[in-house]
C-alpha positions in Angstrom: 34.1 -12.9 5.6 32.4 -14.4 2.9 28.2 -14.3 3.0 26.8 -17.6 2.9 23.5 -18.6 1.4 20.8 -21.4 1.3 16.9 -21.3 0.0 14.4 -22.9 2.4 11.7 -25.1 0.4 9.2 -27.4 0.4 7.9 -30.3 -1.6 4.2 -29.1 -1.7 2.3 -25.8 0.4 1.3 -26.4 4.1 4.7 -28.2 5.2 5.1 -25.5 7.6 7.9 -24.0 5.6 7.2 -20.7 6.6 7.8 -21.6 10.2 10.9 -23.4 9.8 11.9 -20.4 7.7 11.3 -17.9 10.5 12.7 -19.6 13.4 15.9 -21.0 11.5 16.4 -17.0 10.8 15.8 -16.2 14.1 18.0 -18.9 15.4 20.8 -17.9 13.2 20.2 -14.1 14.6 20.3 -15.4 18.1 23.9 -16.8 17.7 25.4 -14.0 16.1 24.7 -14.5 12.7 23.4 -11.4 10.5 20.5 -12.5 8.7 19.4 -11.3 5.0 16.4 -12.7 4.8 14.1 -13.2 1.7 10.6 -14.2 0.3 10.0 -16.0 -3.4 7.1 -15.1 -4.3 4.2 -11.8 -4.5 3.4 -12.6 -0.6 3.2 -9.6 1.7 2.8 -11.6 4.8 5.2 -13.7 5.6 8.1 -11.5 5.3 6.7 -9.4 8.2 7.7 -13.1 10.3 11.3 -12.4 8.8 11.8 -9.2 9.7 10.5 -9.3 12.7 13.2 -11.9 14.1 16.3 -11.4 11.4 16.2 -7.3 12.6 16.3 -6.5 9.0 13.3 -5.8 5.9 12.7 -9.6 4.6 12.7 -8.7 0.5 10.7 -10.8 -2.5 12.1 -12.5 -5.3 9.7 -12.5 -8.2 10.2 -12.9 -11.8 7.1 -11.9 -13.2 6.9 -8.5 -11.0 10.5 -8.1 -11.9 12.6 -8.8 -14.9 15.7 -11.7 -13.5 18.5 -8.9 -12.9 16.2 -6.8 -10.9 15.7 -9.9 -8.8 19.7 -10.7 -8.4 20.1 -7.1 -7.8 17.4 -7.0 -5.1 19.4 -10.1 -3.7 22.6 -8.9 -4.0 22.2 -5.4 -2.8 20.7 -6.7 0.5 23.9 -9.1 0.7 26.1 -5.9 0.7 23.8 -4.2 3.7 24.8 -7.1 5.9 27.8 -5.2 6.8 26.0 -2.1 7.5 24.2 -1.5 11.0 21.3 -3.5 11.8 18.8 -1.3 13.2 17.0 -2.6 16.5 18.7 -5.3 16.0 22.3 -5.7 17.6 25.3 -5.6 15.0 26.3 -9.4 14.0 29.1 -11.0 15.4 31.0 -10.7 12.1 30.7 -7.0 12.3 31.6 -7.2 15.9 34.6 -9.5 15.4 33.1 -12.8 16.5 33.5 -14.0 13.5 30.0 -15.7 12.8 29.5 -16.4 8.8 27.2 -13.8 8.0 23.8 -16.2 5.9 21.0 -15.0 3.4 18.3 -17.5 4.0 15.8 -17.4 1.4 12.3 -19.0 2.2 10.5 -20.5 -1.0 6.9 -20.6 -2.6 4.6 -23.5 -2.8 6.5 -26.3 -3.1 10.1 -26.4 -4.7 9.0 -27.0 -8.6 5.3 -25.1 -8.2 5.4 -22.3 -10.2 3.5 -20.1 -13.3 1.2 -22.6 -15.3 2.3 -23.5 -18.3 5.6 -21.8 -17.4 7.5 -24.7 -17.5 9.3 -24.0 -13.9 9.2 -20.0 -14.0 8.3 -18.2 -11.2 9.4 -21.2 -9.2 11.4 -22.1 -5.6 13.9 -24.3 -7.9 14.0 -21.0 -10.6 15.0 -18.4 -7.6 17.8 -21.5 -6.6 19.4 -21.9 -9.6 19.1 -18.0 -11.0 21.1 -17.3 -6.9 23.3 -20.2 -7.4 22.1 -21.3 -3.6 21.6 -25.0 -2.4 18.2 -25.9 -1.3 17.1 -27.6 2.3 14.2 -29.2 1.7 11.1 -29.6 4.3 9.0 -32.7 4.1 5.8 -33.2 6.0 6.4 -36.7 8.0 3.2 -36.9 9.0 1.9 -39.3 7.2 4.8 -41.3 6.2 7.8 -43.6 7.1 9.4 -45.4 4.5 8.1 -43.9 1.5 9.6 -40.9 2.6 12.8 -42.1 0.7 11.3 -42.1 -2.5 9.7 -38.9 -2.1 13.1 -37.6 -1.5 15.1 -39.5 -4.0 12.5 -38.2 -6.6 12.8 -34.3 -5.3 16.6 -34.7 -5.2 17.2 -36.0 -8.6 14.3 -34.0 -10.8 16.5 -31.6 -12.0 20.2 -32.3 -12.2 21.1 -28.4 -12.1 19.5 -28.2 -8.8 21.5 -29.1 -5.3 19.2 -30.6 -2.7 21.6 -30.1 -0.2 19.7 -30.9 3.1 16.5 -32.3 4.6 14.5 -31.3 7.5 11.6 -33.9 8.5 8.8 -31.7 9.7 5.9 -33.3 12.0 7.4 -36.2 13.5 5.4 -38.3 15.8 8.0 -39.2 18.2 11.4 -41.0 18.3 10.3 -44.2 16.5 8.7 -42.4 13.8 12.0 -40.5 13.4 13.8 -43.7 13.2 11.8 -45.0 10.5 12.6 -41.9 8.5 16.1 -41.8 9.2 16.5 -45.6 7.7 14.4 -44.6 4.9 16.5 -41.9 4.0 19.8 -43.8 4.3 22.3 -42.4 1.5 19.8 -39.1 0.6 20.7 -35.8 1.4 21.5 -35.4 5.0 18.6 -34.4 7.8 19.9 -31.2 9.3 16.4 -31.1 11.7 13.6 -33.7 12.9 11.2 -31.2 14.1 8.3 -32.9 15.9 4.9 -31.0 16.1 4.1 -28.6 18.2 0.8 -26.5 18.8 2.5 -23.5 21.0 4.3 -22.3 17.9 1.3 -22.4 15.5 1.0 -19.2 13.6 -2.6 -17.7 13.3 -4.0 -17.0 9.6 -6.9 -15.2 8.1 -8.3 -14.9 4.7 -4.9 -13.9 2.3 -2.8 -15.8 4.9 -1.2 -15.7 8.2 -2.1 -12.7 10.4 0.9 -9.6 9.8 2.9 -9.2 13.0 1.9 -5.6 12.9 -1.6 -7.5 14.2 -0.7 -9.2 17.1 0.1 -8.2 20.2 1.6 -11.7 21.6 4.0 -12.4 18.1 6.8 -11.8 19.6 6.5 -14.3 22.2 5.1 -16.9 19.8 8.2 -16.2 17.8 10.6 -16.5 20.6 8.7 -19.9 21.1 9.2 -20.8 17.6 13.0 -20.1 17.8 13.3 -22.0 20.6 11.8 -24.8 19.1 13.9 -24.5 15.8 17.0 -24.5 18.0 16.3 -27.5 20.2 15.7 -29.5 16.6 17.9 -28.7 14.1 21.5 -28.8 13.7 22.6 -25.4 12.9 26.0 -25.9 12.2 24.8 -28.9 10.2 22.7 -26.1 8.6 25.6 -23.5 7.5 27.4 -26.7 6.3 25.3 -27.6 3.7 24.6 -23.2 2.4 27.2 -22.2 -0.3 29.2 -18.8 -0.7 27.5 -15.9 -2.7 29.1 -15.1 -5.7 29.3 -11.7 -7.3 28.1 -8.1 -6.7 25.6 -5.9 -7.6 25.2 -3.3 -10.1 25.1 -0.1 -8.0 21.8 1.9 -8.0 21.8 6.0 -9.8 22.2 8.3 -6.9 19.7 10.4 -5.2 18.8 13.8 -7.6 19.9 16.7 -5.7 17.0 19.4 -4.5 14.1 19.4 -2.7 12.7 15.8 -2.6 9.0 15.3 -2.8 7.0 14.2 0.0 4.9 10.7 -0.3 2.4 9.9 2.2 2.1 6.3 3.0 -0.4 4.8 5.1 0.9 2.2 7.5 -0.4 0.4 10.3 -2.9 -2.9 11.0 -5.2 -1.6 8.4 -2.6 -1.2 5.8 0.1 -3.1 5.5 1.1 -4.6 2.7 4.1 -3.2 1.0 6.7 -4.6 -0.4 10.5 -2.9 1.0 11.8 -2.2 -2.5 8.5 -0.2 -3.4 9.4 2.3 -0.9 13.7 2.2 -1.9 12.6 2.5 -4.9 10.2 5.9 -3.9 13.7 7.3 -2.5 15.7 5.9 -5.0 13.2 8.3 -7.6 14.0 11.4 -5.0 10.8 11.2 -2.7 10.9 11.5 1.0 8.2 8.9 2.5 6.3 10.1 4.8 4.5 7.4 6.8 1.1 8.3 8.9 -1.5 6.1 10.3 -5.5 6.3 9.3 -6.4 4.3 12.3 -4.6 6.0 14.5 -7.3 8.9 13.5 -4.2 10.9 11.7 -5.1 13.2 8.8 -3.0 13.2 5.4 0.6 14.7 6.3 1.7 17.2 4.0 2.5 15.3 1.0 3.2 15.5 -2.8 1.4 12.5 -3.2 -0.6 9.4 -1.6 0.4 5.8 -1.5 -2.2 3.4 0.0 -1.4 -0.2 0.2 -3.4 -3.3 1.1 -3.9 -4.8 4.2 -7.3 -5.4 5.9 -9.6 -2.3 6.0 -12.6 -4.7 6.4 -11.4 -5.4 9.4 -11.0 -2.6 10.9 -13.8 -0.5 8.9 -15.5 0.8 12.0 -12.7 2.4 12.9 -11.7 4.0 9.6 -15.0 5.3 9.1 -14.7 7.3 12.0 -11.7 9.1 11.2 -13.7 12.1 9.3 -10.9 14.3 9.5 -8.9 11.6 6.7 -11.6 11.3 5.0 -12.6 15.6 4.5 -8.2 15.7 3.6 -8.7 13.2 0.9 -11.3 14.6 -0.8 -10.4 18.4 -0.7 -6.6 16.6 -1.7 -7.8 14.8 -4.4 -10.2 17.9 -5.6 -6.7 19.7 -5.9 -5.2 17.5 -8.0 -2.8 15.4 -5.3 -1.8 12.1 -7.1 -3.3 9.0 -5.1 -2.1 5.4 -5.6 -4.0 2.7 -3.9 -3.7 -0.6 -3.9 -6.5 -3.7 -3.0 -7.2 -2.5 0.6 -6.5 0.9 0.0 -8.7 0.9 -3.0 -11.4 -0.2 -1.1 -10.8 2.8 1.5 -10.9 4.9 -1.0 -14.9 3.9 -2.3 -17.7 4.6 -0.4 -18.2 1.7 1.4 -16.8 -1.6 2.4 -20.0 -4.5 3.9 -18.4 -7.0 6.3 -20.3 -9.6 7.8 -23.9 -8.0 8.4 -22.2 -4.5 8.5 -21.7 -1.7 6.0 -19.4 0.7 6.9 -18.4 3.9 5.3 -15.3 4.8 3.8 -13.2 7.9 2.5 -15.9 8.2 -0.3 -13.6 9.6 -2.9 -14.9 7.0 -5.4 -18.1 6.2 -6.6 -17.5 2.3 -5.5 -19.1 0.2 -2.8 -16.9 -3.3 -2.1 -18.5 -6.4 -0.3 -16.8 -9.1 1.2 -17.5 -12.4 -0.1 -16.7 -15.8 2.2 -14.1 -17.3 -0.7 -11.3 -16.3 -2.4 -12.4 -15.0 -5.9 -8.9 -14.2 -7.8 -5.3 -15.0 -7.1 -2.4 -14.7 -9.4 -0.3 -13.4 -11.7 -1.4 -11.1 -14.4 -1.4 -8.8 -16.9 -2.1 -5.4 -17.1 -2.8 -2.8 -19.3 -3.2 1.0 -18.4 -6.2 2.4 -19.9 -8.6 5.2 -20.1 -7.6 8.1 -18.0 -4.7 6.7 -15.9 -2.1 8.9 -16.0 -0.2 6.4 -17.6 -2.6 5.0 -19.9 -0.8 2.5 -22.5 1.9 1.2 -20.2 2.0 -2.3 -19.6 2.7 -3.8 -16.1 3.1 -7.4 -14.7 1.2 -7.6 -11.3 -0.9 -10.0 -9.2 -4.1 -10.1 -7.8 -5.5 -11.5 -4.6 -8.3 -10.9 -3.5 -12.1 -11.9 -1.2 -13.8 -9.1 -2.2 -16.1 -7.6 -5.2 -16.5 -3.6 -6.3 -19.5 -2.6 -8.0 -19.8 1.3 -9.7 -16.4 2.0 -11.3 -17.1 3.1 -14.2 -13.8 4.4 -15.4 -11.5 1.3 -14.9 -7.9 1.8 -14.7 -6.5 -1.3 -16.1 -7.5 -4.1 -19.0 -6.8 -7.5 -17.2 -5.5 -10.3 -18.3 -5.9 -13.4 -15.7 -5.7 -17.2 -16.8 -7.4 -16.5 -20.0 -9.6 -13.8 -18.7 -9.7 -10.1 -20.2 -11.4 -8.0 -17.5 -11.9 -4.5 -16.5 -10.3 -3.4 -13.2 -9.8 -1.1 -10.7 -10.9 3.1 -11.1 -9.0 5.3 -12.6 -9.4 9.7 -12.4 -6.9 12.3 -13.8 -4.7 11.9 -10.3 -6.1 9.2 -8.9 -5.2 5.2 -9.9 -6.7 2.5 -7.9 -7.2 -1.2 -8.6 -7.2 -4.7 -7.2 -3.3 -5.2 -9.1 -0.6 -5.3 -7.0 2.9 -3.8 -8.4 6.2 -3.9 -7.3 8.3 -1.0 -8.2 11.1 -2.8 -9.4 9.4 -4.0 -12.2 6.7 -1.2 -12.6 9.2 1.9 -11.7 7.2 4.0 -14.1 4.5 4.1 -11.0 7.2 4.8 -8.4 8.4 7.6 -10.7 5.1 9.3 -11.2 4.3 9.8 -7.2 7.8 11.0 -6.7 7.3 13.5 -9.5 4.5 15.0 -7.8 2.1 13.5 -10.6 4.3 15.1 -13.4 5.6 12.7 -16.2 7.7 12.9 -19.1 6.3 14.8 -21.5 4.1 17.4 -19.2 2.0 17.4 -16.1 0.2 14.2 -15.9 -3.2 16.0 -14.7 -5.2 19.4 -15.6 -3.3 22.4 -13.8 
């Protein structure tokens, strides 16, 4: 049965997209429908929502981490696994025989033509459409409108020709007359698949960098099953799959798996760490490496690895906690003294300094840098970037395309791993050693597999050992 496919969008940030998103996936799920879902965007967050009701990783779309036929592969590929076992999840009803339309539902970014400044469109919700060939539903915050809401419309469905706006779903309505004064507004538009009224039970909790990770919250699943329930009761899913489009073609298959023993990454995952994308760890296996996850705040020391990954996450919060597992710490920094290669990432590069101040604490941390980070109460970068590998990193001269995100400042690195470049800016960041990289840029592996490659090579890279033997 064909796989059908639509992109969830919205016309600016805060339209509650991400909860439509969520519980239209789970709602699909919970009718026998197998889910692929999908992120645009560098978020980390939000697909933890998607994944956590569709049974299956939620992967991102991104064409400045990843050149446009990495992104259709990344796409495609998960299209193909749809047909493959689910994990905790139940099989679909397709693979079952009930005969359910297996959907890829792809939530946007920002709204549906936000995208890179000065990009003219790139990087955009309407980009990801068009490069997919999948319609768009479009969420509108109703809140504060009635009958403009027909030219708001009219003017999102007829910006770009090559784009369908194939559905609407009014988000926030105020009641049954307010709907009404919608509906006539939007006589002749694109049809309204849901009227969703407000609700404060399904709220979803955020932080600094965005909503709170599921891996956080012990009640999610509940305020998800909430959410789904909520989704179900106001939008038409068959309505829905109406208006979502076959997807065409297949992707290019992936080089198979070297033969021999496969290296042995250690990742940290849990609360404090949690932000990785799913392709950075296919692409780890896809390179030969055998991941290896452990958990710092369960108080677990460093598995026997080949090398280190650390992602971001939240180690502020939960600082008091990490700076008691001394055991982690004394492994790092004998590991590290021996040459391991360590890869860190935002939260993980804080970890790694000496110590992280939150509030009216300081807190101590692995101490394998010389760098102290503090916390500051507003966002200080977001974005995409540029970034050049210098100094020692053991790939100094390669250029990546990352982002950056960030509340926090690092003061003492004196041996930066990466020359910046960030609306205009040209800034030193991150610490870099002979086997240890780690910055405030994020990577994804599709489009930086040069990094993948290196951990899963034990350090080595083409050429020779990548630090002093």
């Amino acid at each position: 049965m064909k796989v059908r496919g639509l992109v969830i969008a919205g016309t600016h940030s805060g339209v509650g997209k991400t909860s439509l998103a969520t519980g239209l996936m789970g709602a699909l799920a919970r009718r026998g429908h197998a889910v692929a879902p999908f992120k645009v965007g560098p978020d980390y967050i939000d697909p933890t929502y998607h994944s956590a009701v569709a049974g299956r990783p939620s992967r991102n779309l991104d064409t400045w981490l990843m050149p446009e036929a990495e992104a259709v592969g990344v796409f495609r590929r998960a299209i193909e696994r749809l047909t493959a076992p689910a994990g905790a999840k139940p099989a679909s009803a397709e693979t079952a025989g009930g005969g359910r339309v297996p959907m890829a539902v792809v939530e946007g970014v920002m709204g549906l033509f936000d995208g890179l400044a000065g990009g003219g469109g790139r990087c955009s919700t309407a980009e990801m459409a068009k490069l997919l060939g999948l319609p768009v539903v479009l969420v509108v915050d109703s809140s504060h409108m009635a009958g403009s809401v027909g030219a708001l419309v009219h003017g999102f469905a007829g910006y770009d020709p090559d784009l369908m706006v194939a559905g609407l779903i009014l988000n926030k309505v105020a009641g049954p007359a307010h709907a009404a004064m919608l509906q006539e507004a939007l006589s002749g538009s694109p049809p309204v698949v849901g009227v969703v009224p407000r609700e404060a039970s399904v709220q979803l909790e955020s932080r600094h960098l965005g909503l709170i990770p599921t891996v956080e919250d012990e009640t999610i699943n509940e305020t998800l099953a909430r959410l789904v329930d909520h989704v179900e009761a106001h939008v038409d899913l068959d309505a829905l799959c109406a208006v979502a489009r076959p997807v065409e073609g297949m992707a290019e298959p992936l080089p198979g798996m070297a033969a021999g023993r496969r290296p042995r990454v250690a990742v940290a995952r849990d609360a404090a760490f949690s932000f990785y994308y799913q392709d950075n760890l296919d692409v780890l296996q896809e390179e030969g490496a055998q991941v290896v996850p452990f958990s710092p705040l369960a108080g677990e020391g460093l598995p026997e690895c080949d090398a280190l990954y650390l992602g971001g996450g939240y180690p502020e919060v939960y600082a008091a906690e990490l700076g008691a597992n001394f055991a982690l710490r004394d492994d790092l920094r004998r590991a590290a003294a021996a040459g391991l290669p360590i890869y860190a990432e935002c939260g993980g590069y804080l970890y790694l300094g000496r110590e992280i101040e939150y509030g009216s604490a300081r807190h101590p941390m692995a101490g394998l840098l010389p760098t102290r980070a503090t916390m500051a109460q507003k966002r200080l970068r977001m974005g995409y970037i540029e970034a050049e590998a210098i100094g020692v990193h053991p790939l100094a001269g390669a250029a990546f395309r990352g982002h950056l995100f960030h509340y926090s400042t690092t003061s003492g690195s004196e041996s930066p791993a990466y020359l910046v470049r960030h609306k205009g800016e040209r800034l030193n960041d991150g610490w870099a050693g002979a086997t240890v990289v780690a910055s405030y840029v994020h990577l994804h592996f599709r489009g930086s597999r040069a990094i993948a490659r290196w951990l899963a090579s034990g350090g080595v890279r083409e050429g020779g050992p990548s630090h002093a033997s």
